[in-house]
N, C-alpha and C positions, 0 to 999 in steps of 0.2 A: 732382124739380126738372128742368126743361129747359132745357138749352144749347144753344148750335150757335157751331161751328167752322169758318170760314169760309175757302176762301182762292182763289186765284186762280192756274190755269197759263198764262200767258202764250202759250209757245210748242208746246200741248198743238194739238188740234184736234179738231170736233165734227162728225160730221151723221147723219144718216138713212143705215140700211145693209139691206140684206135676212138675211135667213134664214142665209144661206151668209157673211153677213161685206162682201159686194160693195157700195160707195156706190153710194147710189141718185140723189146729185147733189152738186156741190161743197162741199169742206168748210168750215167758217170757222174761222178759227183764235182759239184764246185759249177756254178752260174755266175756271167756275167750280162748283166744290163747295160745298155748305152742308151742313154734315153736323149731323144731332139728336142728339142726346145727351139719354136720360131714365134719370136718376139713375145717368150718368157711362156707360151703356151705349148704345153706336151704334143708333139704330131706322130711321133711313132718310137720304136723301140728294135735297137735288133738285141734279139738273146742268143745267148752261145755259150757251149760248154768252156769252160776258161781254161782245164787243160789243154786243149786243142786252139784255142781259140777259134771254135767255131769249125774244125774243118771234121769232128761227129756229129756234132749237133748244131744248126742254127734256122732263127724264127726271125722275120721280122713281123711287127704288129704298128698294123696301122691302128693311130688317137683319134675318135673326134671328140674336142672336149672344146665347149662354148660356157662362156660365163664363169669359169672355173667347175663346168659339172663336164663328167665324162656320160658322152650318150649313146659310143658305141668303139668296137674297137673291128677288127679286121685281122685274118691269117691264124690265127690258133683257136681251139674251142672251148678254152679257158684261161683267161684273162692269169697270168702265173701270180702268187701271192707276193713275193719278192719284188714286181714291178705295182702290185697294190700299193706295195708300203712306202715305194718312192712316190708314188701319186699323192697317195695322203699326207708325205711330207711337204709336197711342196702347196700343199693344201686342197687339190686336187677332190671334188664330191664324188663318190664310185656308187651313191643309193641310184642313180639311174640302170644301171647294170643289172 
């Protein structure tokens, strides 16, 4: 069965960054995570700037988390803090990263 968990950072911020981390143009503020859930374990994530919904900015990130440990993810070069804090909520281990 698939779920997803939805929520909204208000005062988080999104954009386009290079290699090294550097933005590559203005940020917009306000993120939303949608995170999947199949059969209660995390499998991916789309992020998106929430004013837009997505049509500035969006990421999906692929999960792979066995056992409740996350052992790698997919699509961005930094795992965003905001989808940490949902992983760690739903108990999710992130020391393998």
């Amino acid at each position: 069965m698939e779920t997803n968990v939805k929520r909204d950072f208000l005062n988080s911020t999104i954009g386009r960054v290079d290699g090294y981390g550097r933005d590559l143009e203005e940020r917009s503020k306000g993120v939303t995570i949608d995170l999947r859930l199949k059969n209660g374990v995390p499998s991916f994530a789309e992020v998106y700037d929430t004013t837009t919904e997505g049509q500035n900015f969006y990421a999906v990130i692929g999960l792979i988390v066995k056992n409740n440990i996350l052992l790698d993810y997919d699509g961005v070069f930094n795992l965003p803090t905001e989808l940490r804090t949902m992983l760690k909520e739903l108990a999710v281990n992130l020391d393998e990263i």
